[in-house]
C-alpha positions, 0 to 999 in steps of 0.5 A, a space after each residue: 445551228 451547227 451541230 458538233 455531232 458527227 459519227 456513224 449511228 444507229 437508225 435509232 440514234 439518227 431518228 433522236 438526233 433528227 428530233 432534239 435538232 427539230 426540237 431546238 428549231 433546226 432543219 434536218 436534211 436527208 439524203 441517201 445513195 452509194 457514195 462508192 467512190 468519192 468524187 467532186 460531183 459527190 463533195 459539192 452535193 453533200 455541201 449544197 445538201 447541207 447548206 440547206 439546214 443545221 443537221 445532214 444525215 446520209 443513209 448508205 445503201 449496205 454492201 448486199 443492197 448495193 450488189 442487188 442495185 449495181 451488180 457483182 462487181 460493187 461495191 468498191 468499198 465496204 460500207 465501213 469505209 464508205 461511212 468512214 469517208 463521207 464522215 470526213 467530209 465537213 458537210 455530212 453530220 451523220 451517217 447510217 447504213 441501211 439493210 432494204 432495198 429502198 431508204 423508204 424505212 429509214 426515212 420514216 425512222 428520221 423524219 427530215 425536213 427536207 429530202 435531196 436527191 440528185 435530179 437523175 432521180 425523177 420527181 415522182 421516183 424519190 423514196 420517201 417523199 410521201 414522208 416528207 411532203 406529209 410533214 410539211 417537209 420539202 424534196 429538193 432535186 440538186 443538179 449534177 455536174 457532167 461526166 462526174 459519176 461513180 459509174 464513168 469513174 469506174 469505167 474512166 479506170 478500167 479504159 485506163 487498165 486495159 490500154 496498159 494490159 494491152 501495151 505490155 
């Protein structure tokens, strides 16, 4: 059951979209993160995440959260463009931004049937698996591929930056 909705909503929104998919038999996935810089590790995620049922919400983290999580130097991008490229991937559905800390409330809000994180996240450490697991929902770990961070990416550039500054 592929849905033709695809568009940057309200928690609100997300949470009827999550219960008229349920309603009509349909799986809704969840998964949340940064998603700064887009990179392959990102795109196959997303689709291995959709794959695994009719609806994929993707919560981002809003700029100041990311800035408590990750420092002063991230984001990259603002969460408007963030949103804006993960909305162009054919994989992700809907996308939402979220203003806390932690998805855990939002993740009450949508009430998903299956929650994806990737495996650096430990199985006892996955936000809102009460949630999930509470419904009879699943929490499913996806691997990561090697050397495909936002992080390496980042220090990939600056490597490159600095070798240039130094030859010039």
């Amino acid at each position: 059951m592929k849905t033709s909705c695809r568009h940057l909503s309200s928690w609100d929104a997300a949470a009827r979209l999550a219960r008229e998919t349920q309603q009509r038999g349909g799986t809704v996935v969840f998964t949340n993160g940064v998603f700064d810089l887009l990179h392959p590790g990102h795109v196959g995620y997303l689709a291995d995440a959709r794959a695994m049922g009719s609806l994929l919400i993707v919560a981002i983290n809003d700029d100041s959260s990311v800035r408590a999580n990750k420092g002063p130097d991230r984001p990259l991008n603002p969460e408007h463009e963030r949103a804006e490229v993960l909305l162009a991937l054919a994989s992700v559905d809907v996308v939402i931004v979220f203003h806390h800390p932690t998805p855990h409330e939002v993740i009450g809000a949508i009430q998903p049937d299956v929650l994806v994180k990737g495996e650096d996240w430990g199985a006892d450490a996955i936000v809102g698996r009460d949630i999930v697991e509470r419904r009879g929902g699943k929490v499913v770990r996806l691997p990561l591929e090697a050397g495909l961070s936002t992080t390496e990416l980042i220090r990939r550039v600056r490597s490159v930056g600095s070798m240039r500054q130094s030859k010039g």
